[in-house]
C-alpha positions in Angstrom: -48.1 -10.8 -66.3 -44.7 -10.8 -68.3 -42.6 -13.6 -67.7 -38.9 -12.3 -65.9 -36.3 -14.8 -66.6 -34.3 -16.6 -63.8 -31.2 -16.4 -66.2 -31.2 -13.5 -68.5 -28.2 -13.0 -70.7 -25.5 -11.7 -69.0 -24.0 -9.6 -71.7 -27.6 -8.0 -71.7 -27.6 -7.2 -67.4 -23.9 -5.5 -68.0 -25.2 -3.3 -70.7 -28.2 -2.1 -68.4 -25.8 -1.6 -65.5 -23.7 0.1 -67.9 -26.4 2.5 -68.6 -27.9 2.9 -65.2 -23.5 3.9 -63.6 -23.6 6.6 -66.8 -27.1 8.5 -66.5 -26.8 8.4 -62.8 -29.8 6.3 -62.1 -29.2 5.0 -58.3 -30.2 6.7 -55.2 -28.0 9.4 -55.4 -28.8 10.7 -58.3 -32.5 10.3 -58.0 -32.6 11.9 -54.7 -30.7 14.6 -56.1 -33.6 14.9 -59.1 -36.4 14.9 -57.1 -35.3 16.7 -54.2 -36.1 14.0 -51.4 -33.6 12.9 -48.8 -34.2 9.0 -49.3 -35.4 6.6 -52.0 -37.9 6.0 -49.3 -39.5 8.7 -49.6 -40.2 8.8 -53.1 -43.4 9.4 -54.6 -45.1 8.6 -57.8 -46.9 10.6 -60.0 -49.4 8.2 -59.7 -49.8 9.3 -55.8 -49.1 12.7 -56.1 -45.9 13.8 -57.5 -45.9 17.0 -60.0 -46.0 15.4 -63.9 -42.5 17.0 -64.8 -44.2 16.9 -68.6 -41.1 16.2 -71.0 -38.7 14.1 -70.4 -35.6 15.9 -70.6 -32.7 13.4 -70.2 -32.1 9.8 -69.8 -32.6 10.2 -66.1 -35.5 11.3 -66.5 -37.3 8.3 -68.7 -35.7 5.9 -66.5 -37.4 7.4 -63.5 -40.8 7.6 -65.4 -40.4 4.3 -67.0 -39.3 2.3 -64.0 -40.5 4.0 -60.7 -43.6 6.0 -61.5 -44.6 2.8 -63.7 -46.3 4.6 -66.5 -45.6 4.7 -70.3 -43.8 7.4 -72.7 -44.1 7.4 -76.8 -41.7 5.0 -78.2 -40.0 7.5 -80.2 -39.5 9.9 -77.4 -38.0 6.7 -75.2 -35.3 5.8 -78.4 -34.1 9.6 -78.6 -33.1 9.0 -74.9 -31.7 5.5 -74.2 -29.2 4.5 -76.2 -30.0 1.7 -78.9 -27.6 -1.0 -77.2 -29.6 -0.5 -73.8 -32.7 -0.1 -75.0 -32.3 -3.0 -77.2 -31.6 -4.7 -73.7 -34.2 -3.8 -71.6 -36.7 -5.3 -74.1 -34.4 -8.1 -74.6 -34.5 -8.6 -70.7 -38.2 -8.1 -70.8 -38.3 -5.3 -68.4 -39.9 -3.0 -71.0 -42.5 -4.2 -74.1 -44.6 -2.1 -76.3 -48.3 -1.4 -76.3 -50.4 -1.3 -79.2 -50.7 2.5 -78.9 -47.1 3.0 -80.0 -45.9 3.7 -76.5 -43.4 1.7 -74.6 -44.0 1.1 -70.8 -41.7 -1.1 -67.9 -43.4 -4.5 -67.4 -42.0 -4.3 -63.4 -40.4 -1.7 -61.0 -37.0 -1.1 -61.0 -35.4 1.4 -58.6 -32.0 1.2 -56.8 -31.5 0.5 -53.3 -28.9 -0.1 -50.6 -26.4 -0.2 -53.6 -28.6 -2.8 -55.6 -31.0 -2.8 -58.4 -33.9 -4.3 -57.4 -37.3 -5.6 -59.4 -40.5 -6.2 -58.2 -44.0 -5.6 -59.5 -45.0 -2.4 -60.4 -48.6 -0.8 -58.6 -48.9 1.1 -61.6 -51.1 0.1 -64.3 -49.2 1.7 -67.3 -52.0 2.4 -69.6 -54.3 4.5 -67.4 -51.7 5.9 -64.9 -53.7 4.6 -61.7 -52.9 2.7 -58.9 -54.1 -1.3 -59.4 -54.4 -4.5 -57.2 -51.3 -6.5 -57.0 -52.1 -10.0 -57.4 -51.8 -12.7 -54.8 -48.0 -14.1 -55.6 -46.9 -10.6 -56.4 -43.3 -9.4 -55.3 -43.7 -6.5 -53.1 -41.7 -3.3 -53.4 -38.3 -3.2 -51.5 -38.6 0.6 -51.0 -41.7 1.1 -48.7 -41.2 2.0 -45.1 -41.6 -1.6 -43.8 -39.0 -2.9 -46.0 -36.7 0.3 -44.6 -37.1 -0.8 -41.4 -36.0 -4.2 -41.8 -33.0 -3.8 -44.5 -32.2 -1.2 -41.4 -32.0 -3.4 -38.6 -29.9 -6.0 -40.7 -26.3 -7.2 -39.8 -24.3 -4.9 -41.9 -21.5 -7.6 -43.0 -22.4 -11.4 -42.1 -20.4 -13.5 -42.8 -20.5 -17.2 -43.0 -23.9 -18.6 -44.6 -27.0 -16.0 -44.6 -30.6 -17.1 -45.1 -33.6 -15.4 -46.0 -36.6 -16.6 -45.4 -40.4 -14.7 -46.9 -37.8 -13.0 -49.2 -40.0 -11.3 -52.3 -37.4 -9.7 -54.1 -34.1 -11.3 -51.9 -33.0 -7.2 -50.6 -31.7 -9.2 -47.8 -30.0 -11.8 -49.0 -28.4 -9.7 -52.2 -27.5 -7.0 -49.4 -25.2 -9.8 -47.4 -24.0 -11.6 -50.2 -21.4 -8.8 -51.0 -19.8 -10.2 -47.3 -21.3 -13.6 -46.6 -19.9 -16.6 -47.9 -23.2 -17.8 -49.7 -26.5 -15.9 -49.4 -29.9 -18.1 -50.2 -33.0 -16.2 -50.6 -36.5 -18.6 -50.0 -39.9 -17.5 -50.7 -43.0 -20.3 -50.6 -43.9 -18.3 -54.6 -42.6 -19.0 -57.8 -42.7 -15.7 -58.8 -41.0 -14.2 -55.9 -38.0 -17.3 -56.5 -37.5 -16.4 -59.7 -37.7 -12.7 -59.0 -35.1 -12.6 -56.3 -32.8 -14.7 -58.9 -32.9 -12.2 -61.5 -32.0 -9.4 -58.9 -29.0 -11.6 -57.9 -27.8 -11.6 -61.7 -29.0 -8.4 -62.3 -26.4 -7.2 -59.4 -23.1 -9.7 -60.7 -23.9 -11.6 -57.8 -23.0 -15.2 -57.7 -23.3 -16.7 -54.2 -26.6 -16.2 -54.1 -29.3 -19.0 -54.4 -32.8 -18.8 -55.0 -35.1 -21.1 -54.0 -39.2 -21.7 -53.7 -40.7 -23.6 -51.0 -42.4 -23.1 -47.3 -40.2 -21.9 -44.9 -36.9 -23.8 -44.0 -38.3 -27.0 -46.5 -35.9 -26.0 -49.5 -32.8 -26.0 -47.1 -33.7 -28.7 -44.5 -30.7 -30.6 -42.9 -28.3 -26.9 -43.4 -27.2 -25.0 -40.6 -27.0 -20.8 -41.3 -24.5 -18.2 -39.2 -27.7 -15.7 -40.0 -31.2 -15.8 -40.6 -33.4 -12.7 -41.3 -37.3 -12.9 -42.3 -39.5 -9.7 -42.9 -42.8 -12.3 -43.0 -45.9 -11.3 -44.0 -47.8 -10.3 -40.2 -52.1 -8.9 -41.8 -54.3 -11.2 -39.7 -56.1 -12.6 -42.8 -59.1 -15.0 -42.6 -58.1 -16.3 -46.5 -54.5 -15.6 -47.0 -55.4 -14.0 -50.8 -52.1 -11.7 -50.3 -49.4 -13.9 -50.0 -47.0 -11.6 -49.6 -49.4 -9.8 -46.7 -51.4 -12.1 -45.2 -50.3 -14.0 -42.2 -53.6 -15.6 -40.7 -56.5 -15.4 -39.2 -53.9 -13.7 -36.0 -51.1 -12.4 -38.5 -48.3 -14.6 -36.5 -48.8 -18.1 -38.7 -45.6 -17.7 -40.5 -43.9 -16.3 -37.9 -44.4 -18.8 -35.4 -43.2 -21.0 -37.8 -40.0 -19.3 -38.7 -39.4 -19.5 -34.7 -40.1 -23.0 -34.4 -37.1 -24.0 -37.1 -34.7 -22.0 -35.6 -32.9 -24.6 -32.9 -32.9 -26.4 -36.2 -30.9 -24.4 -38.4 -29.5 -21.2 -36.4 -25.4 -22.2 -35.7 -24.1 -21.2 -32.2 -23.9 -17.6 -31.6 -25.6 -17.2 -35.1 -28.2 -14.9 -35.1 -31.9 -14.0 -36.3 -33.1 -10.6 -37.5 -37.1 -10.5 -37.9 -39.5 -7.1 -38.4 -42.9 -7.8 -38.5 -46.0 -7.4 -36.4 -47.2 -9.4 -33.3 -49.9 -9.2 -30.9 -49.6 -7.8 -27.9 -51.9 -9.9 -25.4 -53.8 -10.2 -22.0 -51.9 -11.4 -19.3 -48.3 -12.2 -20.8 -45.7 -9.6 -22.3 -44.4 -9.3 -26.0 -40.8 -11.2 -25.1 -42.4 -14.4 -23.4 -44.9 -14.6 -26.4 -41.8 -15.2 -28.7 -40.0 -17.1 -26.5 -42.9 -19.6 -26.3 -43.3 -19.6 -30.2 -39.2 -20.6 -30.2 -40.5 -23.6 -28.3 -38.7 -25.9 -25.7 -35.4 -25.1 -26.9 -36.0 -20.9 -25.9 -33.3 -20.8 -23.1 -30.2 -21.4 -25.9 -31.2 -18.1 -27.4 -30.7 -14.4 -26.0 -33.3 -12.1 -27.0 -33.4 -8.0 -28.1 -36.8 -6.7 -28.7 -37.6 -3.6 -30.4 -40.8 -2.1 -30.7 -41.1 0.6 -32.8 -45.6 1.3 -32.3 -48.5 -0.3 -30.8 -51.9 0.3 -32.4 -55.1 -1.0 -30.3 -55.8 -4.1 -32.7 -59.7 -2.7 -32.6 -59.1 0.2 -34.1 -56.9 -1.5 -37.0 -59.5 -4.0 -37.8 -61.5 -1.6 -38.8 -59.1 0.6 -40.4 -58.7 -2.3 -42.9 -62.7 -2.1 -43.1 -63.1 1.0 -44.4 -59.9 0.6 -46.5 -61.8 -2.1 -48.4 -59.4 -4.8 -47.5 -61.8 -6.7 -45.4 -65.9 -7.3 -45.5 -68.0 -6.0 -42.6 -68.6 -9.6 -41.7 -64.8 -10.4 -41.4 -64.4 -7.8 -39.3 -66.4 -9.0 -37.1 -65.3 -12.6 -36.9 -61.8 -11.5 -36.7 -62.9 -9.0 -33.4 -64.0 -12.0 -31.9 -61.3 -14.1 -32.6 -58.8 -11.1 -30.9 -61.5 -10.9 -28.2 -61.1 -14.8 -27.2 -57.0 -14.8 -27.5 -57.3 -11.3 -25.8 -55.4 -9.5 -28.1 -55.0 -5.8 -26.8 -52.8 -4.0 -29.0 -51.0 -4.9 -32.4 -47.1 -4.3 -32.0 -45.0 -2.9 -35.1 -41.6 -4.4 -34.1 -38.3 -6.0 -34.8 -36.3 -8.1 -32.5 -33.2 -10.5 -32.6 -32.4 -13.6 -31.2 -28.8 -15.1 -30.7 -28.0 -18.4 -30.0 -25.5 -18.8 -26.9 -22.7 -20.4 -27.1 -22.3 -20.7 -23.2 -24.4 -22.2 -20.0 -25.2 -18.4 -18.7 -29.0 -17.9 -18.2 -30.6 -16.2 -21.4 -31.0 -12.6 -21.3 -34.0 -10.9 -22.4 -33.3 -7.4 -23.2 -36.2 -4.5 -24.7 -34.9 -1.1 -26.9 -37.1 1.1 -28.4 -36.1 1.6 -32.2 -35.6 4.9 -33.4 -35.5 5.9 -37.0 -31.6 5.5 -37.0 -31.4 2.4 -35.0 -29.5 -0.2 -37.5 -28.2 -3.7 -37.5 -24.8 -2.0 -36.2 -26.4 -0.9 -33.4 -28.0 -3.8 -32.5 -24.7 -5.9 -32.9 -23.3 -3.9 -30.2 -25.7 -4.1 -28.1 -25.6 -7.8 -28.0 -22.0 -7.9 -28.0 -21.6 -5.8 -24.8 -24.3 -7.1 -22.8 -23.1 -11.1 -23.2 -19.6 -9.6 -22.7 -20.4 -7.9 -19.5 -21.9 -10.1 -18.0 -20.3 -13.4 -18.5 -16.6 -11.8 -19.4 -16.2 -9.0 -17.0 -16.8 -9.5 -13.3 -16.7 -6.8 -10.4 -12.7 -6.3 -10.9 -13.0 -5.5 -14.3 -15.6 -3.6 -14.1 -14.0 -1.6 -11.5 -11.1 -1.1 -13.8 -12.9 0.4 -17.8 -12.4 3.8 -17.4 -15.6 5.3 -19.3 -16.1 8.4 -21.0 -19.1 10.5 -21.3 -21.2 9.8 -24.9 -21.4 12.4 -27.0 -24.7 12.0 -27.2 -25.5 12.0 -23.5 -27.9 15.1 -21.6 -28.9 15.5 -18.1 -32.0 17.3 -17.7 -32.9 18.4 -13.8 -36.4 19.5 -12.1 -36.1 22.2 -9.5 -38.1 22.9 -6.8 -38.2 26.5 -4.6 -37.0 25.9 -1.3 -36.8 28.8 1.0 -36.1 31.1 -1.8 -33.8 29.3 -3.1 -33.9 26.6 -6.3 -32.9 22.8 -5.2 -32.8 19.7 -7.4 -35.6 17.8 -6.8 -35.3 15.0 -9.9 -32.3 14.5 -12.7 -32.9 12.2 -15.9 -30.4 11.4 -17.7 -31.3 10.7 -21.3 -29.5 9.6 -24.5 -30.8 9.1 -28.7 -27.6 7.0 -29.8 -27.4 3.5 -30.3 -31.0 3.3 -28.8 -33.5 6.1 -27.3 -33.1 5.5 -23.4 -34.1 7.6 -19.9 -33.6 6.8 -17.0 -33.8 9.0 -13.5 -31.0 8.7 -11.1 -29.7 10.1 -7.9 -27.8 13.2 -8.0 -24.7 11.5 -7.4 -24.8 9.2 -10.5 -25.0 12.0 -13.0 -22.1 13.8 -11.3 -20.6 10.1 -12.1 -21.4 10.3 -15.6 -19.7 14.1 -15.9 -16.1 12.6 -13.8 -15.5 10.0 -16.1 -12.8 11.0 -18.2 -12.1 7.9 -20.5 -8.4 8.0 -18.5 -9.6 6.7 -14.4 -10.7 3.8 -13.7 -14.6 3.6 -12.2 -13.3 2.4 -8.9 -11.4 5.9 -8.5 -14.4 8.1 -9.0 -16.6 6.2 -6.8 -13.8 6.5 -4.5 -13.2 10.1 -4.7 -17.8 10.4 -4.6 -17.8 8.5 -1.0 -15.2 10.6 0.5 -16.7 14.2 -0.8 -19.9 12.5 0.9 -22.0 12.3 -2.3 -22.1 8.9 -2.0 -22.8 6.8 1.1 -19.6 5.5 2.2 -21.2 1.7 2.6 -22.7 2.1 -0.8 -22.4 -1.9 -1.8 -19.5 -2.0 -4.7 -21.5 -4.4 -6.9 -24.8 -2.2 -6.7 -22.6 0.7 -8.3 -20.8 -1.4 -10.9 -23.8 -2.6 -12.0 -25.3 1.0 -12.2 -22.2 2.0 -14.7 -22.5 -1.6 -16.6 -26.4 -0.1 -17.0 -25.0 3.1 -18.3 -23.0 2.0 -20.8 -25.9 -0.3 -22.3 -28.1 2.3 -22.2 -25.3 4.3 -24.4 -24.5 7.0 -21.8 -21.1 6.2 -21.1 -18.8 4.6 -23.4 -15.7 2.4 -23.5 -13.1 1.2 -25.7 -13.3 -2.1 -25.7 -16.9 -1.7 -26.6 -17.2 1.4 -28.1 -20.6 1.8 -29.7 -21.0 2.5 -33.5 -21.2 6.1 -35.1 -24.9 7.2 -35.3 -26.2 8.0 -39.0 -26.3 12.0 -39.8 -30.0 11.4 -39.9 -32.8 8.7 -41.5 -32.3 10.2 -45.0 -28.4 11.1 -45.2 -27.9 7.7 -44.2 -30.1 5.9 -47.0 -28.9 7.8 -50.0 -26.2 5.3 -51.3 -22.6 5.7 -53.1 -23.2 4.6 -56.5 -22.2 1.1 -56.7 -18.8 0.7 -59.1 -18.8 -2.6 -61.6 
């Protein structure tokens, strides 16, 4: 596989970006091309993807070249590219020249989250087909997975960031354009140096790249953020380093966990989306609590699950996929059998370390396809503001407003010959999917507020119109609104929540990044 150096010529990485800001090649323009709403969503020819035929433009030889990963007649390339950016992409050795008299890309290269990424390319140039990555390959940075965890990511830390399992560094490059230093730490070579050229590739300075397991490259240094999208395939072998995560798929993940008291600062925070196994007898939160280890009450906790799958049925999925022998199958159906692993849970979740004696909270969201990092920041904030900073007085006092993204739905029942309300829900998509049935007199609460009178006012005004018992205990109904306002039904200033994303594809196709 073609050597990518650590530190290509600089002079050579501004005449690319050069060329990539002119012919429109970010996720704009290809979007725009190809008619999809996100780089996401973008599909090879390779897997599917109508063979436009000729290349008609620059645009279109960088997408052939770079994301569909197959090769074009030399000549054809040269009557496209310029001569000073074609002479640097071979120079830069991210495109060589077959025997055949065709030129092909020796890695992927596709823009994302206003970066240029490389990784290594499924695509084997020469036949057009889909091959086996090897085992230290750098995984692509646009799949679903990788969406999902750029997604759920601060969006600007500040202080020192740290990614850990980090392939091509998407995290780390994505925070260094806020954070003070960004390091990126992968236990391959090829990822290290990978993730390095990406950082140059991008003008990015404070970034460091460095090989090693886990936190060993940065022992002794404290982070305000770590993020790790570890590799989570139960694996008898581990073959796919940048897949396979044991014989349960949580190795590196408990280990990630374990180093956190270590190197997390106070009220720093860590960002993970991975897989874990949902088990017999204990829930999802205590299960990474325990892998935090004795130090687990310093940290709150969000959990996010986004899908279980009965682990059963996956194992052998990946049978018939060919990525496991008959045989392991069934040695790894035992192993699930005797830890009494149920269920395989696709999730993300963040812990932050307190700065405070208050108990730790434990908190579980649902993710939804425009749940982000913003989202989950507020969260946090409001729910170690509210209850350690705001006690039954202030409470009394926020005035709350109705979110915009708030519905009541009712079920009626006939009575006499007459409808009557036998069950309201009150539901909400934005920052986090909730539900939640409620008494009739708390969704009549919910339509008062006004963002001008205080709660106290309206519960006031609820007793005396005898919706509400008049010895309703205060702090019951306090916490009720508190409950409301995390569960993004009611909203207040001090805390407002962030604006939700258009949708999942409006939100991902970047502004073209200006050098």
């Amino acid at each position: 596989m073609t050597e990518i150096s650590a530190t290509p010529s600089r002079s050579k990485l501004r005449t690319v970006r050069a060329l990539f800001e002119e012919e429109g090649f970010d996720t704009r323009g290809i979007c725009t091309r190809l008619g999809i709403p996100s780089i996401y969503q973008f599909q090879p020819i390779s897997l599917g993807r109508p063979d436009p035929g000729t290349l008609s433009d620059p645009l279109d030889c960088l997408i052939l070249l770079f994301m569909d990963g197959l090769a074009a007649d030399e000549q054809v390339v040269s009557r496209q590219l310029p001569e000073p950016a074609l002479g640097a992409l071979f120079g830069l050795g991210l495109l060589d020249r077959g025997d055949d008299g065709r030129c092909h890309a020796t890695v992927s290269l596709y823009p994302t989250r206003s970066l240029y990424l490389i990784s290594d390319s499924p695509t084997d140039p020469r036949t057009g087909e889909t091959r086996m990555l090897p085992g230290d390959a750098v995984y692509p940075a646009v799949t679903e997975a990788a969406r999902h965890f750029v997604q759920s990511l601060p969006p600007d830390p500040r202080g020192r960031f740290l990614e850990l399992c980090s392939g091509t560094g998407v995290g780390a490059l994505a925070a260094a354009r806020t954070a003070e230093h960004a390091w990126a730490v992968d236990i391959t070579e090829r990822s290290t140096r990978f993730a390095a050229f990406n950082a140059a590739l991008n003008g990015l300075e404070n970034v460091t790249a460095l090989r090693g397991d886990l936190y060993e490259p940065v022992e002794g240094l404290v982070f305000d953020t770590i993020v790790a999208h570890p590799p989570y395939m139960p694996s008898d072998d581990v073959s796919q380093i940048y897949r396979d995560g044991g014989e349960d798929g949580e190795q590196v993940t408990r280990g990630i966990l374990r180093g956190l008291s270590r190197h997390l600062a106070p009220g720093g925070r860590f960002h993970c989306t991975c897989m874990l196994t949902d088990r017999s007898g204990t829930i999802l939160e205590d299960r990474i609590r325990e892998m935090v280890g004795p130090d687990t009450d310093d940290f709150d906790l969000l959990f996010m699950p986004m899908s279980f799958v009965d682990s059963r049925k996956s194992l052998f999925d990946e049978a018939l996929r060919g990525r496991a022998t008959l045989d392991e199958t069934q040695r790894r159906e035992a192993l699930f059998r005797r830890l009494g692993i149920q269920n395989l849970a696709y999730c993300s979740f963040t812990l932050q370390r307190k700065t405070d004696g208050a108990p730790p909270l434990t908190l579980r969201r649902p993710r939804s396809s425009t749940t982000d990092g913003a989202a989950v920041s507020w969260l946090l904030d409001w729910e170690v503001d509210s209850r350690t900073r705001l006690g039954s007085r202030e409470l009394a006092e926020l005035a709350p407003a109705p979110s915009p993204h708030v519905r009541a739905k009712s079920e009626l029942a006939l009575r006499d010959g007459l409808w009557h309300t036998v069950d309201i829900s009150l539901e909400s998509s934005w920052p986090f999917p909730s539900s939640v049935r409620c008494a009739p007199w708390l969704a009549e609460l919910v339509a008062r507020c006004d963002g001008a009178r205080p709660v106290s006012e309206h519960l006031a005004a609820l007793k005396e119109e005898g919706l509400l018992a008049p010895d309703a205990p205060e702090s019951g109904l306090l916490e009720m609104v508190r409950s409301l306002v995390s569960a993004g039904m009611l909203v207040v200033d001090s805390h407002a929540p962030p604006p939700k994303p258009e949708d999942e594809g409006s939100g991902w196709i970047d502004a073209p990044r200006k050098w």
